[in-house]
N, C-alpha and C positions, 0 to 999 in steps of 0.2 A: 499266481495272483499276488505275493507277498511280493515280489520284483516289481510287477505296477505300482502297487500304492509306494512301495521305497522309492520311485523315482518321481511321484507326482509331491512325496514329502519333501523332498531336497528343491524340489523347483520352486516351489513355496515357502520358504527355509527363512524366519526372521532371523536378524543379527542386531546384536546391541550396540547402543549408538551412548557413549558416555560423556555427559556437558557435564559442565558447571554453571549452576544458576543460583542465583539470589534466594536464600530460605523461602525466607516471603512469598518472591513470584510463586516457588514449585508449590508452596502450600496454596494458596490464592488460586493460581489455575488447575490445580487437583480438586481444588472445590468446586470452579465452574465446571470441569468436567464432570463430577458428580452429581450436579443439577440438573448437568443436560443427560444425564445417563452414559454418558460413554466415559471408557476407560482414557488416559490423558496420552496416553501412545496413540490411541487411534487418531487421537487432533492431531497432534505432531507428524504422524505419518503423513495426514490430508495437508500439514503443511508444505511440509517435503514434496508430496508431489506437485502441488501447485506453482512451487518456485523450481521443479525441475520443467513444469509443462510451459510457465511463462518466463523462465530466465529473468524474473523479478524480485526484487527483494521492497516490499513496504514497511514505512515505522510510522507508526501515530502518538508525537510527539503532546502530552500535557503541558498543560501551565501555561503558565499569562507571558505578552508578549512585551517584547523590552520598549520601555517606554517609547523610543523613539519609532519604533518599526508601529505601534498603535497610534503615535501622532500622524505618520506619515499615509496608514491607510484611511485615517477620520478623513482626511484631508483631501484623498482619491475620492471616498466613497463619496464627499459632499459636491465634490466636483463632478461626479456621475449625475447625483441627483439633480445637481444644478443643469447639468447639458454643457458642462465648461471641459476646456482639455479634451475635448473628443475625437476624431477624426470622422468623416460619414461614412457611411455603408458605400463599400464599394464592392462594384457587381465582377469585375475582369480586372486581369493583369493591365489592362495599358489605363484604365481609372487609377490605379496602385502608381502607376507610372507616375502619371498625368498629378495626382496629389501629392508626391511625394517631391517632384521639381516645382511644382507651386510655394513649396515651403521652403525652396534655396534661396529664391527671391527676394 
């Protein structure tokens, strides 16, 4: 009996994983972890697996956008809203075709 469980222990077997992170952050998300009840290994492992299951890595960048990158979408979005700048709904490849040599001309 003592051979089973030693061998279901090692298959299971955590190993420590040593960063370096910003005080702040590790405090700050030690606290949301603490809100949501889980320990902050456990978030971090669901990270880990999600960037091994989708070979992705996401960042959700703060703060305001450089002046010109905000001029430059007013100026898209009012052009959406107007109907200006748009190309129309096209159904198949040879419409794509057919609108795309319209615009050589």
């Amino acid at each position: 009996m003592t051979l089973n469980i030693h061998r279901i222990y090692f298959r299971y077997m955590k190993t420590m994983i040593n960063i370096k992170a910003d005080r702040e952050i590790k405090e700050k998300a030690q606290m949301v972890a603490q809100e949501l009840g889980l320990p902050l290994s456990t978030i971090i492992n669901a990270y880990l697996r999600q960037f091994i299951r989708n070979k992705e890595v996401h960042f959700f960048i703060e703060g305001e956008l450089k002046p010109s990158v905000k001029r430059r979408l007013d100026r898209l979005y009012k052009d959406v809203k107007e109907g200006k700048n748009l190309s129309p709904v096209l159904h198949s490849a040879k419409e794509m075709d057919d609108y795309l040599s319209s615009l050589e001309k």
